[in-house]
Gaussian input, Z-matrix of N, CA and C with variables (Angstrom, degrees):
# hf/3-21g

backbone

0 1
 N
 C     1     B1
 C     2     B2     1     A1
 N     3     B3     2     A2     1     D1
 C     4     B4     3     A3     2     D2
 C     5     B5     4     A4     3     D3
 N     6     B6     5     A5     4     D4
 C     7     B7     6     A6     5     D5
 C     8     B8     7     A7     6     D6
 N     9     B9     8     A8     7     D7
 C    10    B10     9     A9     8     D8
 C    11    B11    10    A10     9     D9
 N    12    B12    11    A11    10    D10
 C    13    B13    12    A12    11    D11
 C    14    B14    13    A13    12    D12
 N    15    B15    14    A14    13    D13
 C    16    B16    15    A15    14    D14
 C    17    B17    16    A16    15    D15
 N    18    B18    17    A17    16    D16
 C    19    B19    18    A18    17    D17
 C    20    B20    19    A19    18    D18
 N    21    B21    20    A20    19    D19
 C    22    B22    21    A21    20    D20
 C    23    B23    22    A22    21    D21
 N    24    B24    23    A23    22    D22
 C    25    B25    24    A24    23    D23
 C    26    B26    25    A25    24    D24
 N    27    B27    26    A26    25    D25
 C    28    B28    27    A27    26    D26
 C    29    B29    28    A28    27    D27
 N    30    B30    29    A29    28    D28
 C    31    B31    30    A30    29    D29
 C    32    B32    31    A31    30    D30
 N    33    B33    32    A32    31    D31
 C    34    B34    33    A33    32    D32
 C    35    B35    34    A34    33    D33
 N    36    B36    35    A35    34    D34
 C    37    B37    36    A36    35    D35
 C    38    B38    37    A37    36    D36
 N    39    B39    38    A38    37    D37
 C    40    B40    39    A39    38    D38
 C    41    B41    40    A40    39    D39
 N    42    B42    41    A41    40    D40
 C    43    B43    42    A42    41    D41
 C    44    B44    43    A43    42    D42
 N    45    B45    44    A44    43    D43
 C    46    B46    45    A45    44    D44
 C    47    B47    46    A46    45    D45
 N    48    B48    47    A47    46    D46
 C    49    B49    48    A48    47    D47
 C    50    B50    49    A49    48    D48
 N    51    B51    50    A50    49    D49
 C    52    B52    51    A51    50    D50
 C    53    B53    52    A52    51    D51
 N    54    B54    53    A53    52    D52
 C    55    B55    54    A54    53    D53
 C    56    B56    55    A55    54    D54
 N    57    B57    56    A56    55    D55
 C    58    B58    57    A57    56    D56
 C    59    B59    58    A58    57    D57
 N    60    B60    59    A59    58    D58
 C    61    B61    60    A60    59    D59
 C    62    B62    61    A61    60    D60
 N    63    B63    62    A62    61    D61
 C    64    B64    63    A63    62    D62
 C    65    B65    64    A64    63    D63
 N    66    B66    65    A65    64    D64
 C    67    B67    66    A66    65    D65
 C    68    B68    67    A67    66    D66
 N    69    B69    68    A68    67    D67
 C    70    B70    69    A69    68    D68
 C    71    B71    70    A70    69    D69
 N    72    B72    71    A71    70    D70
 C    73    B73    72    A72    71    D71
 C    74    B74    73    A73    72    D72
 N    75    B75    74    A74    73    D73
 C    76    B76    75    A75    74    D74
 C    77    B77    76    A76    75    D75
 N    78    B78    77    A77    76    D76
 C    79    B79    78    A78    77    D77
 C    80    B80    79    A79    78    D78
 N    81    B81    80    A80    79    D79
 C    82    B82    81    A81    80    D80
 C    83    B83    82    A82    81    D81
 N    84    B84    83    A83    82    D82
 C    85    B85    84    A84    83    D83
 C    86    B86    85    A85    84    D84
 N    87    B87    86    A86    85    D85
 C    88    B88    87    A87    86    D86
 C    89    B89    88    A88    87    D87
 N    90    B90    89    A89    88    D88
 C    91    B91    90    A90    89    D89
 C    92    B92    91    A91    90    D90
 N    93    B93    92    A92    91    D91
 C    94    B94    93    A93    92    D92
 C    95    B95    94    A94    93    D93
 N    96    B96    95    A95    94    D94
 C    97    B97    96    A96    95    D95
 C    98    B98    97    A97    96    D96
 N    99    B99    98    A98    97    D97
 C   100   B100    99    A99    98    D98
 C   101   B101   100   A100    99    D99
 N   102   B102   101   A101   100   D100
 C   103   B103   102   A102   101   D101
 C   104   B104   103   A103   102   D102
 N   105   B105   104   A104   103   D103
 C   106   B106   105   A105   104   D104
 C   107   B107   106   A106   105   D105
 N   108   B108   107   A107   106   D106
 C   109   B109   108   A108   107   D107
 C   110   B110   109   A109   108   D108
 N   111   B111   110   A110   109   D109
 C   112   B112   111   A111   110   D110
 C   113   B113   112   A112   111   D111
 N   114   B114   113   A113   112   D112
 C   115   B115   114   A114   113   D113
 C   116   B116   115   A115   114   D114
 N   117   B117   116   A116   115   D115
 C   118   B118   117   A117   116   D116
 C   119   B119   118   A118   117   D117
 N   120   B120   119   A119   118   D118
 C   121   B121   120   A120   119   D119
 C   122   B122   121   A121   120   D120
 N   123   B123   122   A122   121   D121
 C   124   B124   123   A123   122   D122
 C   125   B125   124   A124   123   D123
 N   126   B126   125   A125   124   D124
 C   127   B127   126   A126   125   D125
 C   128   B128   127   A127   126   D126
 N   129   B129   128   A128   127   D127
 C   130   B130   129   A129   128   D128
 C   131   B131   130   A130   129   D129
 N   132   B132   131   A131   130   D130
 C   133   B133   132   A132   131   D131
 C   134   B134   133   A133   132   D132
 N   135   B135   134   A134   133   D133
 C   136   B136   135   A135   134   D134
 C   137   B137   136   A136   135   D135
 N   138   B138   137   A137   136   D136
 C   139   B139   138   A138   137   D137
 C   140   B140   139   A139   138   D138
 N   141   B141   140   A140   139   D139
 C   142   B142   141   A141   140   D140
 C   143   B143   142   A142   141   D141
 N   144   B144   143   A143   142   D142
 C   145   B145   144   A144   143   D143
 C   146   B146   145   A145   144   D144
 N   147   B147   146   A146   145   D145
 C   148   B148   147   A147   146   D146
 C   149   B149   148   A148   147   D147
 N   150   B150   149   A149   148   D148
 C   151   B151   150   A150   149   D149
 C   152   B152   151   A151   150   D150
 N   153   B153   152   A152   151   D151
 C   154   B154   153   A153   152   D152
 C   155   B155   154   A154   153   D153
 N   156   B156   155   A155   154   D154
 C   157   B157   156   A156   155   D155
 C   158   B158   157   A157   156   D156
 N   159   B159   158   A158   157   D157
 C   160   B160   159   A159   158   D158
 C   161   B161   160   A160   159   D159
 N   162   B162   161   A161   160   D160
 C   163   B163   162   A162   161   D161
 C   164   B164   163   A163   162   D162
 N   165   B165   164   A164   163   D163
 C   166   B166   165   A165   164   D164
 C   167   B167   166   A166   165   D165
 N   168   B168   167   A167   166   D166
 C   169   B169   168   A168   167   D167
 C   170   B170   169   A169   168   D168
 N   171   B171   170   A170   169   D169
 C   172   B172   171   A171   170   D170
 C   173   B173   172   A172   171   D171
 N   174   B174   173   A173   172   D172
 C   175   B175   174   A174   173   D173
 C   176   B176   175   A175   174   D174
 N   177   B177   176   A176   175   D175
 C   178   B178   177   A177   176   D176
 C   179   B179   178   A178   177   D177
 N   180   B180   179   A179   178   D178
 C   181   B181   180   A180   179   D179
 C   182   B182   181   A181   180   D180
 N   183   B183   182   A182   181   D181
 C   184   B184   183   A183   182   D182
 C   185   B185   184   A184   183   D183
 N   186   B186   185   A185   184   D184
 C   187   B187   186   A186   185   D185
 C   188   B188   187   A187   186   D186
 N   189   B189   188   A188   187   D187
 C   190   B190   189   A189   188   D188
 C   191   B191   190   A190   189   D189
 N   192   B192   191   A191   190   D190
 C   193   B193   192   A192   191   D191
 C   194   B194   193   A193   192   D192
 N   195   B195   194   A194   193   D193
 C   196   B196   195   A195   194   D194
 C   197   B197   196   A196   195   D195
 N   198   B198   197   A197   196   D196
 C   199   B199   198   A198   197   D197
 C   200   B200   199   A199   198   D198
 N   201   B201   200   A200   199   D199
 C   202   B202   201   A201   200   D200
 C   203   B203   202   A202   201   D201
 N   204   B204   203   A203   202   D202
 C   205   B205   204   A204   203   D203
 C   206   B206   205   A205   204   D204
 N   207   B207   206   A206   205   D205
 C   208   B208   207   A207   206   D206
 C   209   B209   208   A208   207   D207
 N   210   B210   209   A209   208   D208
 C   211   B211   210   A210   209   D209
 C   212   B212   211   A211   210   D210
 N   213   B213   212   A212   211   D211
 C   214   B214   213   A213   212   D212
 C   215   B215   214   A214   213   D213
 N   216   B216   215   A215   214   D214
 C   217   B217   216   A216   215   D215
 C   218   B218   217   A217   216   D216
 N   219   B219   218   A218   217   D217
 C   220   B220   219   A219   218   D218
 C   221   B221   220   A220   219   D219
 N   222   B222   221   A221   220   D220
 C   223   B223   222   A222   221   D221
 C   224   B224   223   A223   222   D222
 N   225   B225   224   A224   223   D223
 C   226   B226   225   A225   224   D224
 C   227   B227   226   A226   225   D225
 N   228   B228   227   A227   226   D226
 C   229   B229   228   A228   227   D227
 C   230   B230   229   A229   228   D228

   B1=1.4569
   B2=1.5182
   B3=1.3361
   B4=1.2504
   B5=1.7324
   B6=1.5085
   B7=1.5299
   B8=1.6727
   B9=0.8496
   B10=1.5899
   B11=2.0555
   B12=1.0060
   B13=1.2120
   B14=1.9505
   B15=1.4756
   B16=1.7583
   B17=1.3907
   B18=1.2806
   B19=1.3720
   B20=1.6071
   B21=1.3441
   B22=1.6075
   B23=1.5071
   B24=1.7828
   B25=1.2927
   B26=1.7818
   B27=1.1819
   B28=1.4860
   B29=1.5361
   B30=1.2208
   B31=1.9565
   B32=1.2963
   B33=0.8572
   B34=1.4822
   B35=1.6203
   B36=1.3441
   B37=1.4870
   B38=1.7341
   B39=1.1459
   B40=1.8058
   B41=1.4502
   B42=1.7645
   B43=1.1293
   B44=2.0763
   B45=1.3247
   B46=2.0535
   B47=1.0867
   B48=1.1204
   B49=1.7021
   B50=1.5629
   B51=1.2690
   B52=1.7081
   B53=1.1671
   B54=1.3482
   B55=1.3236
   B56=1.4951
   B57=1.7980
   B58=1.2280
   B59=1.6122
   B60=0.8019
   B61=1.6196
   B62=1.2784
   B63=1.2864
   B64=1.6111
   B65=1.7753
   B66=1.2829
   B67=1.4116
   B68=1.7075
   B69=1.7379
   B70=1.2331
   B71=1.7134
   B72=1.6791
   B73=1.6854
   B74=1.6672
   B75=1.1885
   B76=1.6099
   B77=1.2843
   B78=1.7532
   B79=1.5699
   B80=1.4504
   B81=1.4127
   B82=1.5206
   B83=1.5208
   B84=0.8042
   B85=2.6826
   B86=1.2859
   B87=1.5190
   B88=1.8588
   B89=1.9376
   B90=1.0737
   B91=1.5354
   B92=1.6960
   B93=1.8241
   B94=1.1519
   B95=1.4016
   B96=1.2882
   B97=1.7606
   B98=1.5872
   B99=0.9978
   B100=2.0461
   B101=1.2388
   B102=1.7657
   B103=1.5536
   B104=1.4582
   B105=1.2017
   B106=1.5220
   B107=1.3972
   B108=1.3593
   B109=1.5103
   B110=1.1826
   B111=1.3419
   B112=1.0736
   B113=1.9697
   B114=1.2246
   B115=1.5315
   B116=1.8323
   B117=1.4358
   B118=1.7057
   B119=1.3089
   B120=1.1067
   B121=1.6393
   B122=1.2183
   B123=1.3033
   B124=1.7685
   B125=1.5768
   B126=1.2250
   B127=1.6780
   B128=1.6048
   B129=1.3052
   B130=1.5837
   B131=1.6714
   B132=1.2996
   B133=1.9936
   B134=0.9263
   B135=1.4525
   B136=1.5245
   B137=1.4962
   B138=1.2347
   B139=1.4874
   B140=1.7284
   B141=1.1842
   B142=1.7903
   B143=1.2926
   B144=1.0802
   B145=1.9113
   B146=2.0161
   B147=0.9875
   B148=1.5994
   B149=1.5494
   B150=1.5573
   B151=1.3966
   B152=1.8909
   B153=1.0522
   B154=1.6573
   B155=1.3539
   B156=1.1364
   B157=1.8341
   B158=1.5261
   B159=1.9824
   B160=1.8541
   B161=1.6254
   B162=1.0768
   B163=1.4480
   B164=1.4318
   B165=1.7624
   B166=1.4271
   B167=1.3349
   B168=1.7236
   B169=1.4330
   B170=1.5023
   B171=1.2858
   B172=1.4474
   B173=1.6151
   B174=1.1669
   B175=1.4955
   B176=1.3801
   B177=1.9637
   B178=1.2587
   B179=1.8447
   B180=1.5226
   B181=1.6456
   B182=1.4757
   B183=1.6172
   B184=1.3698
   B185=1.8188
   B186=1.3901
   B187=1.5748
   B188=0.9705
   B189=1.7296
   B190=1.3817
   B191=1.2821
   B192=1.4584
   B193=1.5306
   B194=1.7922
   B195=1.2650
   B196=1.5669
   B197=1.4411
   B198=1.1718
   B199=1.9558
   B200=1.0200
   B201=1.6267
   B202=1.4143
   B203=1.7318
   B204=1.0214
   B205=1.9647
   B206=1.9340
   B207=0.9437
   B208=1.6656
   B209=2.0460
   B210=0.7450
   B211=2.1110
   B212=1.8572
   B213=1.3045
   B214=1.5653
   B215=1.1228
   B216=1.4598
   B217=1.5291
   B218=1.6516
   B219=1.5067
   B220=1.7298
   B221=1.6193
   B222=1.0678
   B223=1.4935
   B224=1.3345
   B225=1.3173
   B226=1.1800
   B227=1.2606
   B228=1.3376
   B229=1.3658
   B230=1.3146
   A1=108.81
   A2=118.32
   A3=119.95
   A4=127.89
   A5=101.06
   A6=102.04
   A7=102.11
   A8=138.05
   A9=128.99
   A10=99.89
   A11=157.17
   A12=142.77
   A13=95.21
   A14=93.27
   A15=107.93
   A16=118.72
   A17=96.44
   A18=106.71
   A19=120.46
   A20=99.70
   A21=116.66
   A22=128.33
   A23=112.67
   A24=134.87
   A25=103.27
   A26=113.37
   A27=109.28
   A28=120.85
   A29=112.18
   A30=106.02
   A31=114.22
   A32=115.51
   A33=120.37
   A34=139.37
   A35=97.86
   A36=120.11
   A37=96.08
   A38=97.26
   A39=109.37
   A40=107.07
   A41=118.02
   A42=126.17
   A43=110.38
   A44=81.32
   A45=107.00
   A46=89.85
   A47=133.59
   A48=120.22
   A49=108.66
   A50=137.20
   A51=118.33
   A52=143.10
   A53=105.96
   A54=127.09
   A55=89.77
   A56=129.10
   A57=97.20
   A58=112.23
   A59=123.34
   A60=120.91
   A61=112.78
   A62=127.77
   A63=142.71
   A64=79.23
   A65=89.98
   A66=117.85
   A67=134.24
   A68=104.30
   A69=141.48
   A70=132.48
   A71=80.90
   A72=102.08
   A73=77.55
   A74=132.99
   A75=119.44
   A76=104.38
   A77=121.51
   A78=91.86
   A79=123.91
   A80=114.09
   A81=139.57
   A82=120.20
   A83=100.12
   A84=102.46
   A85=62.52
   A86=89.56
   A87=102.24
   A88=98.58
   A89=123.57
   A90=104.39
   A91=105.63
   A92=101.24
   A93=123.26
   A94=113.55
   A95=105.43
   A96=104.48
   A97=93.46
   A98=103.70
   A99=123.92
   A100=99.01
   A101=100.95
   A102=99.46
   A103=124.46
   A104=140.81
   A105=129.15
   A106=91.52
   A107=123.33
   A108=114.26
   A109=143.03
   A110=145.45
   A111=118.85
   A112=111.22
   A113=104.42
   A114=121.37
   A115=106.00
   A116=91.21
   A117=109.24
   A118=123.76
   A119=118.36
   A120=122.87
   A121=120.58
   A122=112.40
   A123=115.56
   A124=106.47
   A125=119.20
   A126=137.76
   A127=89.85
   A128=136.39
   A129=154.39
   A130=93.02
   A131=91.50
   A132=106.45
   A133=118.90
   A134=135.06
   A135=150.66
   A136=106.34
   A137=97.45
   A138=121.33
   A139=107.68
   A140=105.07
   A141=127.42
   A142=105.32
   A143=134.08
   A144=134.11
   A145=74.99
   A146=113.61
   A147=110.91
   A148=114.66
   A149=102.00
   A150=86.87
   A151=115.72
   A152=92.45
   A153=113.28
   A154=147.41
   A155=127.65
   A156=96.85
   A157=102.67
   A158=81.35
   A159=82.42
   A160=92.29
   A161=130.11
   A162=123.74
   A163=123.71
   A164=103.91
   A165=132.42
   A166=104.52
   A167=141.02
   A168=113.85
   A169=83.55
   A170=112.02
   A171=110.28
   A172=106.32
   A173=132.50
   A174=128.18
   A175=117.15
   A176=89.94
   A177=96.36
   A178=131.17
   A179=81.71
   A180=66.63
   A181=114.94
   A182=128.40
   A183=152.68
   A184=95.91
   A185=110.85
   A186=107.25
   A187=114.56
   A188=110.65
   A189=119.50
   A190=132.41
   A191=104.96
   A192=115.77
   A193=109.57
   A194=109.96
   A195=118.53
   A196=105.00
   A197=104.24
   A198=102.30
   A199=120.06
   A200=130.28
   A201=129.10
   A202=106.31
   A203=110.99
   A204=127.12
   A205=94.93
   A206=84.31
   A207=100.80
   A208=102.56
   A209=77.48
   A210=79.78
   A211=90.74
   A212=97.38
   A213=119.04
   A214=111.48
   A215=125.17
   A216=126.09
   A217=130.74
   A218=108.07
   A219=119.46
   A220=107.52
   A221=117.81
   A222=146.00
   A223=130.95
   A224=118.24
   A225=133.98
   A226=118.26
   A227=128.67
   A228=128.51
   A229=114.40
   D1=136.98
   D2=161.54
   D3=-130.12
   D4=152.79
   D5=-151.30
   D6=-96.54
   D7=152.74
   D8=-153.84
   D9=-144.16
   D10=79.53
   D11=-176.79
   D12=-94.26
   D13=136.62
   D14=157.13
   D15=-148.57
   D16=127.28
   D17=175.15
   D18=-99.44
   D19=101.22
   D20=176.27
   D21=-115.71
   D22=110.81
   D23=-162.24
   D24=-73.38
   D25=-32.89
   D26=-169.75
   D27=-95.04
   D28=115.12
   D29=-166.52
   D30=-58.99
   D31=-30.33
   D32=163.49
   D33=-63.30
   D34=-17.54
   D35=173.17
   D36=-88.85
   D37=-64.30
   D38=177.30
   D39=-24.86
   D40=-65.84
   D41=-141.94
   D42=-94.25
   D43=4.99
   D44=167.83
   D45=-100.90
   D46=-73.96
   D47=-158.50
   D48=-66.85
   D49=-43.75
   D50=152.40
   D51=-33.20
   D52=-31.60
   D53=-160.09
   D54=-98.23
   D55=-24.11
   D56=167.65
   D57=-97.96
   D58=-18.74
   D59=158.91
   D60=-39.79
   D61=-51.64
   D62=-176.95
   D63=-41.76
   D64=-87.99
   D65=-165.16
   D66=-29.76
   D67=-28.40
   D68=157.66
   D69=-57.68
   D70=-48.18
   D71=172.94
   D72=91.94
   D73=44.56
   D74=164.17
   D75=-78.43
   D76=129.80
   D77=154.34
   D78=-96.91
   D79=147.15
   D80=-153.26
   D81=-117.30
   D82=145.02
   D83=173.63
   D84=-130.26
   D85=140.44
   D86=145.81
   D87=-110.68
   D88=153.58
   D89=151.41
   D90=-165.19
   D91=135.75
   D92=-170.83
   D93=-73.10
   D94=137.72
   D95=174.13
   D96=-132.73
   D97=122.38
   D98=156.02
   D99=-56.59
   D100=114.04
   D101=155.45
   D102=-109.88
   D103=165.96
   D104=-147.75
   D105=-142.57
   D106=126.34
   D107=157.73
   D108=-84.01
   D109=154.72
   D110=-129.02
   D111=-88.06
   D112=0.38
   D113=162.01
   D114=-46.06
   D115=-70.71
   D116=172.38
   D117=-47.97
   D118=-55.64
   D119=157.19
   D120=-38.05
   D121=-51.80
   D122=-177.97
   D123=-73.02
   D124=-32.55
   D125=-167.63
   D126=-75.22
   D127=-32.68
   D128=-164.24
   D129=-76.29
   D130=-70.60
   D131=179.89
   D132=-47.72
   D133=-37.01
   D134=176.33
   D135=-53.20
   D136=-69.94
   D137=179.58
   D138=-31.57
   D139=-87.90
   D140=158.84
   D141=-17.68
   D142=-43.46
   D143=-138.42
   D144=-113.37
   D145=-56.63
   D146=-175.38
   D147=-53.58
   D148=-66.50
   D149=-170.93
   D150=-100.82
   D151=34.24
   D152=139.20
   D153=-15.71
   D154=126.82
   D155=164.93
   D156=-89.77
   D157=167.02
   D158=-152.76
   D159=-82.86
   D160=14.21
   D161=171.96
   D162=-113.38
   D163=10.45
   D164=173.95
   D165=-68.36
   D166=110.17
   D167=173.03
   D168=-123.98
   D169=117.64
   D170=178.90
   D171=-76.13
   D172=-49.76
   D173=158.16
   D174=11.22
   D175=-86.75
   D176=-176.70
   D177=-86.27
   D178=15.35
   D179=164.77
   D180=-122.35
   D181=24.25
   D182=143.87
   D183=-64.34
   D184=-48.28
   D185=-179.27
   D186=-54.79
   D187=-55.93
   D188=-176.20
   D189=-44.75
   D190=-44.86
   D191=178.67
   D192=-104.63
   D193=31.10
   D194=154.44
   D195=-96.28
   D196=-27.97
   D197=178.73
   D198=-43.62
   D199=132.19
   D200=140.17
   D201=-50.66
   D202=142.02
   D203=169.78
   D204=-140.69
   D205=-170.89
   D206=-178.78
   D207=-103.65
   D208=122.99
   D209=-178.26
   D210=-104.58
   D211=151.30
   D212=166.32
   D213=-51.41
   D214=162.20
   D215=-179.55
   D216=44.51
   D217=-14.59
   D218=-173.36
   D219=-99.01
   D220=-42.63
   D221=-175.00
   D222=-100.47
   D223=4.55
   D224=-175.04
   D225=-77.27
   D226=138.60
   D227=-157.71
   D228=-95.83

């Protein structure tokens, strides 16, 4: 068996290359992923960071859980 991934932006390109799989008897998944540019992403973050709680600091709790701490069973003395 072999595993094949393509990523194709134009529906029209998409909907030729299915159509020969159809046509082949290939069997096929198609599956869509939304991509966001990075305008949108930041426009995403805004959003989030606004309607927020005001004691939400996402920052620091990316900091927080970058920390080394001591974990159970790893650190034990």
């Amino acid at each position: 068996m072999m595993h094949i991934d393509i990523d194709i932006q134009d529906e029209q390109e998409a909907a030729r290359v299915l159509s020969l799989l159809k046509r082949e008897h290939v069997p096929h998944r198609v599956q869509q992923t939304p991509t966001l540019s990075e305008a949108e992403r930041e426009a995403a973050r805004e959003r989030v960071m606004r309607g927020g709680s005001q004691t939400l600091d996402v920052e620091a709790m990316i900091a927080y859980n970058k920390q080394d701490r001591r974990m159970p069973f790893r650190d034990e003395e």
